[in-house]
N, C-alpha and C positions, 0 to 999 in steps of 0.2 A: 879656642880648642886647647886641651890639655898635650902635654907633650908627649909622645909615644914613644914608646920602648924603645931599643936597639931592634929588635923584631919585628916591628914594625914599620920601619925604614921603607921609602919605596926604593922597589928595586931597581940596579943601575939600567936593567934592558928592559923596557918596558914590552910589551906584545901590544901585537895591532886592539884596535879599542873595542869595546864589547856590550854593543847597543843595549839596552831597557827591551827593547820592542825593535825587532825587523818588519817594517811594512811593505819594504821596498823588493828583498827576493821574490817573497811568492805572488805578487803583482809582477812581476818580470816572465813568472815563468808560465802566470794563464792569462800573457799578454794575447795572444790568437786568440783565445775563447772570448777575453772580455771584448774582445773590439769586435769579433763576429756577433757577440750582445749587442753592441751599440751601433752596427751597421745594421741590424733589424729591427731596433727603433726607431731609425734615420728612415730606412725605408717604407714601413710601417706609419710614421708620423702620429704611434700611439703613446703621447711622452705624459699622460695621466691616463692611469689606469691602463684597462685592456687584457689582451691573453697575457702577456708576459706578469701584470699581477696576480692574474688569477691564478695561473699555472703555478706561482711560487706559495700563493696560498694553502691551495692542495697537497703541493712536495711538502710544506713545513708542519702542515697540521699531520700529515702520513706520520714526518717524521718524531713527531711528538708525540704520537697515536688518539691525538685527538679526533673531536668532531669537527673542528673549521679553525681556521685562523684567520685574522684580517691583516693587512700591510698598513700600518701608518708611518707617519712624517720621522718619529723619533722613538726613542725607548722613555720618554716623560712622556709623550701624547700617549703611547701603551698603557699606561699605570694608570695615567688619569682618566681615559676613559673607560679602564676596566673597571673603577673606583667610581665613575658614575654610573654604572649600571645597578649600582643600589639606591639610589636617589636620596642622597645622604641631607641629612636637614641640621638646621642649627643645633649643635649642642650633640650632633653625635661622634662620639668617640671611639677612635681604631688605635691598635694597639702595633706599635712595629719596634724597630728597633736604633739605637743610635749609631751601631757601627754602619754603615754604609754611606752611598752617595748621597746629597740629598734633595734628588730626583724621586727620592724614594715616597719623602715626606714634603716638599713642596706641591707634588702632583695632589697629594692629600689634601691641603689645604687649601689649593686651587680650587678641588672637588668639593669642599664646603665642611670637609671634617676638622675635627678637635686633635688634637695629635696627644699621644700616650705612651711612652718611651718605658722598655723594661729592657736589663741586662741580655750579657749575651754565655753561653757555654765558653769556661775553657774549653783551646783547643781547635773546638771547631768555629770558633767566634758566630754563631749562628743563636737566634733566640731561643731562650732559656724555659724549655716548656715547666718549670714549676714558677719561674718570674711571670710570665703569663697568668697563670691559672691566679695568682696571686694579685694582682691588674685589674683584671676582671670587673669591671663594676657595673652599676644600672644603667650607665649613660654609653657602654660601650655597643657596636654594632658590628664591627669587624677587625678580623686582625689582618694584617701584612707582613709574613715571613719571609725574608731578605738569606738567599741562594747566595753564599757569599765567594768570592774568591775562587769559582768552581765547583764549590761544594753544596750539595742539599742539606736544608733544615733536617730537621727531626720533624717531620711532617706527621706520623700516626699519631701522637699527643694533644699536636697542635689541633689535628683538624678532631679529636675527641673532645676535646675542649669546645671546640667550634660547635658543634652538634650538641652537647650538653646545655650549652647557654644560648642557639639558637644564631650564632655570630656567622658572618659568611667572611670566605677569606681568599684572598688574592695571593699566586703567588707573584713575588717579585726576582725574576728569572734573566737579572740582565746579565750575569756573571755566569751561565751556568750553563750551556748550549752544547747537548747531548749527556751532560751527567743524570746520573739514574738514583733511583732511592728505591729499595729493597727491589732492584730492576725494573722499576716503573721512570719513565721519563723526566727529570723537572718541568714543569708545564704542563703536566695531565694529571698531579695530585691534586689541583683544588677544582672550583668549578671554573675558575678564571686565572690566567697566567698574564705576565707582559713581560715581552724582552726587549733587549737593544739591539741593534746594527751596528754599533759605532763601530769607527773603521778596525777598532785594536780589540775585537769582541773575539773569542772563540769562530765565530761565524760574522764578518763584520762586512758594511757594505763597503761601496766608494764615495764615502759623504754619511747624513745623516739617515736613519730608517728604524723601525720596530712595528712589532706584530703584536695583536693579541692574542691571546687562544684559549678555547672551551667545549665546555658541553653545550649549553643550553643553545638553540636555534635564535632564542629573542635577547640574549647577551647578543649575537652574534647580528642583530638587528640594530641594537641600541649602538655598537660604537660603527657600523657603517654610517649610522645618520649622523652623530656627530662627528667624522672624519668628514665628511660632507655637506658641512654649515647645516645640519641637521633636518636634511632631505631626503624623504622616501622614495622621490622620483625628483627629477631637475626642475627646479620653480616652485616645488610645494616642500615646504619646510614646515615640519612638526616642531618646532623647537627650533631656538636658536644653538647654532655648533661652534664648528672649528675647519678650518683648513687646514685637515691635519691628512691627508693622502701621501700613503705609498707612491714616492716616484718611479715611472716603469721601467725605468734604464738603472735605474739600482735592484729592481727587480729581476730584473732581468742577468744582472752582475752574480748576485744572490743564489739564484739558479744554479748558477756556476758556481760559485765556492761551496752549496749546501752537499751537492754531491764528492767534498773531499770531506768532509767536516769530522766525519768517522776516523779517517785518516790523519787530520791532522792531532783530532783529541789523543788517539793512540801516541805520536809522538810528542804530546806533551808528557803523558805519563812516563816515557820513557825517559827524558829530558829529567822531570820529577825522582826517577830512578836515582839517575845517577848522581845529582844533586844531595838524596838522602845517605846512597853509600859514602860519598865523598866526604860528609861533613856531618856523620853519626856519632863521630866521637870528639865530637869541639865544644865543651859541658856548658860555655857562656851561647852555644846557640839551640835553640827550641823547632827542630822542625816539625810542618803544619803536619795536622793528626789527620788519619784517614779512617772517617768516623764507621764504627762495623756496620751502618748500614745502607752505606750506598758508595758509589764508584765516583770520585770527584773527576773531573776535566782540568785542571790547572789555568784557569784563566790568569789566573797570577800564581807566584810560588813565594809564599807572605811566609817568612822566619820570623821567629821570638828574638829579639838578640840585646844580653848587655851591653850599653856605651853604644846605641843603635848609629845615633847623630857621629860621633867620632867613626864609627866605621863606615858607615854610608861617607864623608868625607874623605876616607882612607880608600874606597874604592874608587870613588870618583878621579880621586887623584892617580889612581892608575888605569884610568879611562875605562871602567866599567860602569854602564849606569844602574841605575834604581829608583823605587817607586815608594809613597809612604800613601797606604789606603788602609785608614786614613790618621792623620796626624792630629785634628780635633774634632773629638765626637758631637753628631748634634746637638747633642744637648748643652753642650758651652758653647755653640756657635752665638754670635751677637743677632743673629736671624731672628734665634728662639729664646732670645734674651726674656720676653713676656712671658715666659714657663716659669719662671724663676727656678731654676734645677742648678744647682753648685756642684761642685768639684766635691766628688767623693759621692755622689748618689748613684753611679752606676760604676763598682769598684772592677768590676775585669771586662768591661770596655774601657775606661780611664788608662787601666794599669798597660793593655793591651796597644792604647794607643802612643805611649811614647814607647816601647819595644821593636813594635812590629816595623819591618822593612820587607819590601818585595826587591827579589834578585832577577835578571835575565831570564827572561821565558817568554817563550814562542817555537813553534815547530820547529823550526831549522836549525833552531839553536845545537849547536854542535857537541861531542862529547867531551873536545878537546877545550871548549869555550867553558864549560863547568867546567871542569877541572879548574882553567885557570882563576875562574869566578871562587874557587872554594879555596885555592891555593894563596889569594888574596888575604880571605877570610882567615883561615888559619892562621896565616905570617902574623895579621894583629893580634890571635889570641895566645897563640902558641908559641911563636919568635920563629916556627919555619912550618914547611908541608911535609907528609911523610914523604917518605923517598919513593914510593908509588903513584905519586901525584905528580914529582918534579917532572919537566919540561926540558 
């Protein structure tokens, strides 16, 4: 590491340390509720499936304004079975993107598709609806737009496109749990969504979990069977599946946190708030864009930032954590080494990926907790913080 200014110094009093993710508060505080969950599936003895699935089924499809949702194991079982429900055959090819997890594009591959990589939007790092249109080819069958970071794709493009060339499209909705697109929901623009549970999700369980969600009543058919080794009824299996079932005491968890979820989104953006006033005018950082047409959730709060690695070091050493999602795009991963794709085919994902860093975010996070987060930030760029930020 390069040696940092006199400005940069950490400071002689450190402040208490300033987690990445609190998972630990608001599990403290719907400690009563969750255990009244789990003493009624102790008593109940319904620990696969049952009303506590079903019930969260119904609460999550309301709240997406869908027609139905289903509970599965993970947010990869979501994708991949939303991804079979086209019955995808050798040689066909879907279109997504390299910034994200990649859950995104394994589930794909699992499902029997071709994988097809085009850039993403500055900004909103979300696919790039004229790199799509431009992708396009005879051997393609669907695309996959990747809800990044809390934010929705440009969805009207994407799915004009869709429709022009016949292409069906999934969205991929693990990051993005209550954000809206021209106030329509993430998870009710296409005909099929999947999201995650994991425990640090906008809406996460206690352990693993993910849903699908749709219109059509015979998607809604197709991943019951294969969540269920691919049975219409118990012992008669149309098809070989998966043991990929909703557990009901995470459902039942779920229940519980879906009804704050409104409230916690809210104080993310507030969290987001104060983060932008704080650090609007610090020229080596880029804060994330808030695309005119739809209302992000902040699953993460992902900054642009010069000497990214030197400062994520500079924070850490004063006990703030941080997040890099993500630090190598799929398409240089050694996974997708047989794509043969180099350094320099997708220039502001590449560019995007050694920049970006994610700062402290989660609801609880405090006003006093920014500040010191941004007070950090500044000291590296600027050699101090305004005097409205000191402590």
């Amino acid at each position: 590491m390069t040696q940092m200014s006199a400005g940069t110094q950490t400071s002689k009093h450190k402040s208490a340390p300033i987690p990445f993710l609190d998972l630990i508060t608001p599990h403290q505080e719907l400690e009563g509720e969750l255990v009244e969950a789990f003493r009624r599936g102790l008593q109940g003895a319904a620990f696969v499936g049952g009303s506590e699935v079903t019930a969260f089924e119904q609460e999550f499809a309301e709240f997406l304004r869908c027609s139905w949702s289903a509970g599965v194991a993970s947010g990869t079982d979501a994708l991949r079975f939303a991804y079979m429900c086209h019955d995808l055959e050798p040689g066909d090819e879907v279109v997504t993107v390299a910034n994200t997890f990649i859950a995104t594009t394994e589930a794909l591959t699992q499902a029997g598709a071709t994988l097809r990589f085009v850039d993403v939007t500055p900004g909103t790092f979300t696919m790039d609806p004229g790199a799509l249109a431009a992708a396009i080819g005879p051997r393609t069958v669907g695309i996959v737009p990747v809800h990044l970071y809390g934010q929705v794709a440009d969805m009207d493009p994407i799915l004009a496109l869709a429709e022009r060339h016949g292409l069906w499209v999934v969205e991929d909705a693990a990051q993005a749990h209550g954000a809206t697109y021209k106030g329509k929901p993430a998870g009710s623009l296409a005909p099929l969504s999947a999201f995650s549970f994991y425990p640090g999700k906008n809406l996460g369980a206690c352990g693993e979990a993910g849903a699908v969600a749709g219109r059509e009543a015979s998607h809604r058919g197709v991943v019951s069977r294969l969540r269920e080794h691919g049975q219409a009824k118990k012992y008669y299996h149309d098809s070989e599946g998966y043991n990929g079932r909703l557990d009901a005491l995470q459902a039942a968890f779920l229940r519980v946190k879906l009804r704050r979820l409104i409230g916690w989104n809210e104080m993310r953006r507030r969290v987001a708030g104060w983060y932008r006033e704080a650090l609007s005018d610090v020229p080596e950082v880029e804060l994330p864009l808030i695309a005119r047409y739809g209302e992000p959730v902040y699953h993460l709060f992902v900054i642009q930032a010069d000497r990214r690695d030197e400062l994520q070091a500079h924070l850490q050493e004063q006990q703030i954590g941080t997040g890099l999602h993500y630090p190598l795009p799929l398409h240089l991963q050694r996974a997708y080494a047989p794509l043969g794709l180099r350094p320099g085919t997708f220039p502001v994902t590449e560019r995007a990926a050694g920049r970006m860093l994610s700062l402290p975010m989660f609801p609880g996070l405090s006003e006093h907790q920014v500040h010191r987060v941004a007070e950090v930030i500044r000291e590296f760029y600027l050699g101090k913080a305004p005097a409205s930020n000191r402590r």
